[in-house]
Structures are given as structure tokens and as C-alpha cells.
N, C-alpha and C positions, 0 to 999 in steps of 0.2 A: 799073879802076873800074866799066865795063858789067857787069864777071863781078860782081863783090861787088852790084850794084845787083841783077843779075838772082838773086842767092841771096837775100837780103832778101826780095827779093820773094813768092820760093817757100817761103821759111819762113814771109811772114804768112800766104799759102793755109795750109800745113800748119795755121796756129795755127788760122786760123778755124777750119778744117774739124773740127778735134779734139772737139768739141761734138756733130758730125752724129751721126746712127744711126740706124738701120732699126728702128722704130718699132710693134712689132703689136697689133692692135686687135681684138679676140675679137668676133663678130657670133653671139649665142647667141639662136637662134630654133629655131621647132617645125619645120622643113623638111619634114618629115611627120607625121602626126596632123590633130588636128580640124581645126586651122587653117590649114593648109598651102597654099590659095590666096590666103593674105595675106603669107603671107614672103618671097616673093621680092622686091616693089615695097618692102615693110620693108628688106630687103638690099642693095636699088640705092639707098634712100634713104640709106642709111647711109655707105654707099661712094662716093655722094655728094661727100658734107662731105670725107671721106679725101680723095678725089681731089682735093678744088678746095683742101685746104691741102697737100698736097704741092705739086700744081704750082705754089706759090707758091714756093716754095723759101725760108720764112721761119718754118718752125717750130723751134725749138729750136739755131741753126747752118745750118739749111738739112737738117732733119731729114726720110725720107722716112714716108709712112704707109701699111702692108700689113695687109688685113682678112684674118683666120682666121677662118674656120664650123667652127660645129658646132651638131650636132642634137641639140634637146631633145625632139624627140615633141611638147614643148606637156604631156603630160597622164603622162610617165614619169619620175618623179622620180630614178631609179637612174639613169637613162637620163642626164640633164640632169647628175647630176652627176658621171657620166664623162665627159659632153664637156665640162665645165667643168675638170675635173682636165686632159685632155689638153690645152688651151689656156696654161692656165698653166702647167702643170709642164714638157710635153712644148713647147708651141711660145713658150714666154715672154712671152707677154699685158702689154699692161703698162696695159691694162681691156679693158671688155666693156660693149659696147649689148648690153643683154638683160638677165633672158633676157623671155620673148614674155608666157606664161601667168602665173598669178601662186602656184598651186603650187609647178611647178618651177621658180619665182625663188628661195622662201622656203628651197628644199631645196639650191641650189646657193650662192646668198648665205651660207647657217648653215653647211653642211658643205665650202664651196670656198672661195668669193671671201673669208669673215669671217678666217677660219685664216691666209689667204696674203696679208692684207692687196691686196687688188684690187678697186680701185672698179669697180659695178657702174651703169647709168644704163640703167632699162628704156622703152621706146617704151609696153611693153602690159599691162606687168602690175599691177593695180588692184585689189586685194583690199583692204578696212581693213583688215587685217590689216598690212599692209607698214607702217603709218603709224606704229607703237609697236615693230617690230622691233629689237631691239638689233642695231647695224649699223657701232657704232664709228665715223660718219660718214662711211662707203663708198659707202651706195646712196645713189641718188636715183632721179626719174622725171619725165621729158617728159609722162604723161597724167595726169588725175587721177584722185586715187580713188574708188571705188564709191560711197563714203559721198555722198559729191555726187552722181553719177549717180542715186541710188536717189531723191534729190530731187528732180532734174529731173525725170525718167522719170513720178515723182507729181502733179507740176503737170500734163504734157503729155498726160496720161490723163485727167485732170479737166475740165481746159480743154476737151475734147472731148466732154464732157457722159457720159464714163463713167464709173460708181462702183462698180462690182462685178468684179473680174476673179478668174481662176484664173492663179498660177505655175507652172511649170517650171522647174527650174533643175540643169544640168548639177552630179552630184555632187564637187565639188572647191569649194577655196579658192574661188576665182572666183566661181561659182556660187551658192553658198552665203553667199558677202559678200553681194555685189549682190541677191540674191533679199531676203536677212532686212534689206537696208539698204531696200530699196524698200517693204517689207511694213510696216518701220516707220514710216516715211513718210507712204507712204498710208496707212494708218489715221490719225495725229495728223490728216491734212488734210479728213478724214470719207471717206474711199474704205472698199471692205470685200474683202478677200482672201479668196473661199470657199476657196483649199484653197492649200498651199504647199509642193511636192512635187518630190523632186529623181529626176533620170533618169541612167542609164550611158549613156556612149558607148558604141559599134560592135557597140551589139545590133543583129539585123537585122531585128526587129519589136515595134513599140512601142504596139502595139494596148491591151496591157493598162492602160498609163500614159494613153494615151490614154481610154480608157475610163471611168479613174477619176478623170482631172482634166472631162469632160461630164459626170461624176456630180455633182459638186459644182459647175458650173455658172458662167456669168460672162458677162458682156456681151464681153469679150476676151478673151485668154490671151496674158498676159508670155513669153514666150520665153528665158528667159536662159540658152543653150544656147553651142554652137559651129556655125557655119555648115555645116562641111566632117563634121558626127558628127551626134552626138543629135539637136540643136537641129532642125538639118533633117528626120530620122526622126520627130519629134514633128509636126511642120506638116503633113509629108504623110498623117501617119496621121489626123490632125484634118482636112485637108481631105479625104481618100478618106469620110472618117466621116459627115461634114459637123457634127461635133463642136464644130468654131468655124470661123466665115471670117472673122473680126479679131482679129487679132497685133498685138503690140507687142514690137519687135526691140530690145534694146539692144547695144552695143559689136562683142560676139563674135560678133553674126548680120548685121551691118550690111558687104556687100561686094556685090560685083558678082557671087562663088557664089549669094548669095540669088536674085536675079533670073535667072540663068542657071537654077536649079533649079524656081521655080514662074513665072517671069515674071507675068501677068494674074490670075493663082488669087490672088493677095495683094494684091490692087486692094483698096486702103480700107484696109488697115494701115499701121504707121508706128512710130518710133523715133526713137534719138539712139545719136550714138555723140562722142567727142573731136571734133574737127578745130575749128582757129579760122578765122577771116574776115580779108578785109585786103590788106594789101601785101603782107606777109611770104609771103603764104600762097599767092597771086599769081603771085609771083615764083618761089618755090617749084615749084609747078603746071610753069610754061612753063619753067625748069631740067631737069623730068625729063623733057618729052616733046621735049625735045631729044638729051635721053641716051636715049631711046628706052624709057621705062617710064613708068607710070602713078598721077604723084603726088596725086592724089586720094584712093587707096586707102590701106584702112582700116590708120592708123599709121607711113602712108612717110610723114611728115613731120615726125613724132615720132621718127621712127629718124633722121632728117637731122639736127635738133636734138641729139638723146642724143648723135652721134656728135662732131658741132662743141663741145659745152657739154665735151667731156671732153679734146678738142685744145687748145680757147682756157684751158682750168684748166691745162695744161701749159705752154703758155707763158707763163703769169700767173706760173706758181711757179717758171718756170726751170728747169723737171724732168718727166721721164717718173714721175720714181718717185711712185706713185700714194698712198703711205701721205705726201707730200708734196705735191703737187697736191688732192687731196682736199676740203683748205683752202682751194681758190681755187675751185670748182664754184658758190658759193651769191654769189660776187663776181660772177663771170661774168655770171651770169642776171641779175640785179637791178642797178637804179639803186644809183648812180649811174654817168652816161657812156653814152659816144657809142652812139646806139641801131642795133644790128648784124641787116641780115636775110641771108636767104640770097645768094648772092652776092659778099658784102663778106666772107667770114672775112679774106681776103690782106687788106686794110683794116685788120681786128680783130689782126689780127697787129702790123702797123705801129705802131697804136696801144698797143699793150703792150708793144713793145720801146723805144719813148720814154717809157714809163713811165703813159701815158695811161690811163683808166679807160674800159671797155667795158659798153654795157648787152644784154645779147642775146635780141635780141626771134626771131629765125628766123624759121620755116616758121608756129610755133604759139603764136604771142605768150606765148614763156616768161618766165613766174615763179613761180620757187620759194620756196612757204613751208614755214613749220613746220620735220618732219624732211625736208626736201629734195624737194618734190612739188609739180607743177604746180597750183599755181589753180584752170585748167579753164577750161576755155570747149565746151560743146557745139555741136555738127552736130543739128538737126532734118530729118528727115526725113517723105518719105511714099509711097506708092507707089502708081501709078497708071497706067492705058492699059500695064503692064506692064516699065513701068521705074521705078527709083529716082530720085523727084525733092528736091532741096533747100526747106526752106521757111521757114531761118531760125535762127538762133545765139542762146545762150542763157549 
């Protein structure tokens, strides 16, 4: 009777178990290129989430979760989408936080993830463009898009009693959203754009762009660059000029490289970039500098979210297979049900294996509208005595 009691037994482990599986999670970021000192605290944010629902041992059977990288550049589209191809084909992805830029999202989403059916859920990349993609209802996105930034960006220029500025804007997707969304902007709001001019990355002298956006003049100069490339090339050649000494940074120039590169030369400028306010965001913060990285920065908490919003859709749908989960991404985020910040995923789990409905608030008070895209909430900033100060959410 013991013997048959103890086979019983070992057959229900077996049954459970039958369900587990090793679980991989594509982390598709620019690891080098423009933005390259924002991806790594993106990578811990992401790995994050992975980590805290693994060791809950309550995904899918008690499924585990193993993040893959790969390198987009940020700004190589060829590039992006052979690490996109080796993810999935070669190490069998079953999604991807990413990718970073918004270029090489649109070139690995169209030519990788749309083909192979694999949902995609990006921390950074924010072009209008992405909002009209035909996407089979694969992507979505933690930040939101330019089209709004370009708004904000227009008030908090105004408000400041300036109505004239000169644009920059790195020549790509990106770039070119945010530049023509802000341009349009300011003008309906009565502001006036002298000049609207886009620059290369990894020239090694930017004198002549420089030269011709002081020709046409401005009380500021928009920045809409990359930190770690152009963006910054353009600031120093305007301050060695003395061409302009007030900037206005949005998203892709807003990190701890900026201030590391001019510190006090950029006293009295100021930007916005994502980030929300709160508990979630809070809680978030003191989670990474536990783990020992730096959740403040520009998208680790957007990468924390993407990465949870696409574990908690798998367990809603009962499936890794993402052409089946997919469906359950835009449940997750929104009411109704029990409101989820970081921390709680082993919670959120619980809650959807009794069938319970979850609302997942995270890092950055996500909700998704529309085709799948964060709301937004802006970061105001400013900078002063030579560091980046907070001055309030938008």
C-alpha cells in the first residue's frame, strides 16, 4: 500500500511538472551605438521582472524565465535585424522587450518579429510612426509616443517665456518624428521654429551644422539627438561657439551621459523625457538599487514593465505561444482588477491562476491605448549648479 501510495504520488509531480519549460525572453537593445549608456540599467530592469517571476515558481507549471541579448546598434537596421533573426530562429524567443530606437524596431518588427509571429513590447522606441504600423497585434509599448512628447516639449518651452527656437534632430525615424511633431506643435501654440534641421551621427565635427542652425537663430536649440553620438557633438560645438547656451533635451539626450559630458556649461537648460511618479515608480527605484543598478535611468523602468506585461499575458492565456498570448497584453495593463506594482508579479500570478483579473500599474503607471501604447506620463526636468534636477510630471 506505501509503494502504490508513494507512485501516485510521483506520478502527480510528473503530471504537474509536464506544463514547466524553460521559457526565453529576447532583451533587444542598442548595447553599442548612440545610446549605449542607457542599456545596460534597461537590461537589469528587464531581467528584473524575469528574475522576480521565476523565482516565484508560478508561471506557467512553475515555468522558468532566461533573457537572450542581442545587439541592435540602436541606429543599424541590417544590424537589428540579424540579432533579431538569431533570437528567434537560432535561440527560440518566445518574445522580445525591444527593440530600443525606433528605426530599428520598425525594421525588425516588419522584417523579423511580423513573419515569425513574435510579440514585440519596446521600453524606447517612440516614433508616430510605430502607432499606424501594421503589426498583426504583436507590438506594443511601455513609453509613449513622440506625438505627445512633441506637445509637451511645446508647452514647457512656452511656459518659459520662449518663442523662438532652432531644431536639431538626429537623421532617423526618431528624429524626424519628434522634431516635425514638436514643430508642429509649436507653431499651432504661437511659438516660431527658425530653422528645422537634421544631423548624422559619428561625424567627428559638427561645426558646419552648428554654424548654420546660429545662422538662423533662436532664443534655444531643441536637441533631438542621442546622447552617447550627434546630439552631444552638436551641444559642444554650440557651446565652444557660444552659438547657444540654452538647450532643450528631450527623451534620447536626457541621462546621466549628459551631465557626465558638460556638467555646469548646461546650467539653465532643461527637457522631458517618459518616466511616471508614485508608488509604483518608488518601489521600483528602491528594487534596483538593491540589485545593485540604477532604476531611475532613462527607460529601466519601462524595460521592467515591457518585460512583466509579457510574462503576466502568458499566464492569462495559459501559453508561452505568443501568436496566443498576444490577446491577453492590452487585459493585463488596463482595468479591470487587482492594481499590480512592481514587486507583486508572484501576487499577479496567483491572481490569474484563480482566475482573478489583474490591472498592471508597474514601474510607470501603464496603460495601454489605442494600437497598444502607453498613455505617457512625462519627467520635467532641468539643470543646474551642474546636475540634473527633477521639477515635476506632466
Amino acid at each position: 500500500m506505501k509503494k502504490l501510495l508513494l507512485a501516485t504520488a510521483a506520478s502527480a509531480l510528473l503530471t504537474g511538472a509536464a506544463g514547466a519549460e524553460e521559457i526565453k525572453l529576447g532583451i533587444l537593445f542598442g548595447f553599442t551605438g548612440p545610446l549605449e549608456s542607457m542599456s545596460p540599467d534597461m537590461q537589469r530592469g528587464a531581467e528584473l521582472a524575469m528574475r522576480e517571476v521565476s523565482d516565484s515558481g508560478k508561471l506557467l507549471d512553475g515555468s522558468t524565465v532566461v533573457a537572450v541579448t542581442g545587439d541592435t546598434t540602436c541606429i543599424d537596421a541590417a544590424a537589428a535585424t540579424a540579432a533579431a533573426e538569431r533570437l528567434i530562429t537560432a535561440e527560440g524567443v518566445k518574445g522580445i522587450v525591444g527593440g530600443m530606437c525606433s528605426g530599428e524596431t520598425i525594421a525588425t518588427l516588419e522584417n523579423v518579429a511580423l513573419p515569425n509571429g513574435i510579440v514585440m513590447i519596446s521600453p524606447s522606441a517612440t516614433s508616430p510612426a510605430l502607432s499606424t504600423i501594421e503589426d498583426n497585434g504583436l507590438f506594443f509599448r511601455t513609453s509613449p509616443s513622440d506625438a505627445r512628447q512633441g506637445e509637451v516639449m511645446a508647452d514647457i518651452i512656452l511656459e518659459k517665456g520662449i518663442d523662438t527656437v532652432a531644431v536639431t534632430y538626429t537623421n532617423n525615424d526618431y528624429g524626424k518624428g519628434l522634431a516635425d511633431s514638436f514643430a508642429a506643435a509649436f507653431a499651432e501654440k504661437g511659438g516660431t521654429v527658425t530653422v528645422n534641421s537634421p544631423h548624422d551621427d559619428g561625424k567627428p565635427d559638427y561645426s558646419a551644422e552648428v554654424a548654420a542652425l546660429a545662422s538662423a537663430g533662436g532664443d534655444a536649440l531643441v536637441v533631438a539627438g542621442y546622447v552617447d553620438q550627434g546630439g552631444s557633438g552638436i551641444v559642444r560645438g554650440a557651446l565652444d561657439t557660444g552659438a547657444f547656451d540654452t538647450f532643450v533635451f528631450p527623451d534620447g539626450m536626457i541621462g546621466q551621459a549628459l551631465v557626465t559630458n558638460f556638467g555646469a556649461e548646461i546650467d539653465g537648460s532643461f527637457g522631458q523625457n517618459p518616466a511616471a511618479e508614485g508608488e509604483g515608480r518608488d518601489t521600483f527605484i528602491a528594487m534596483a538599487q538593491e540589485a545593485g543598478f540604477d532604476g531611475s535611468g532613462a527607460f529601466a523602468a519601462e524595460s521592467y514593465d515591457a518585460a512583466a506585461l509579457i510574462l503576466l499575458a502568458m499566464a492569462k492565456a495559459g501559453s508561452s505561444d505568443p501568436n496566443v498570448y498576444k490577446d491577453s497584453v492590452m487585459d493585463i495593463a488596463n482595468e479591470p482588477g487587482e492594481q499590480i506594482l512592481p514587486g507583486q508579479l508572484e501576487r499577479a500570478l496567483e491572481i490569474i491562476a484563480e482566475g482573478g483579473d489583474v490591472d498592471y500599474v508597474g514601474a510607470t503607471s501603464v496603460e495601454l491605448v489605442g494600437p497598444g501604447e502607453s498613455a505617457g506620463v512625462y519627467r520635467e526636468v532641468s539643470f543646474s549648479g551642474g546636475e540634473m534636477e527633477v521639477i515635476g510630471y506632466r
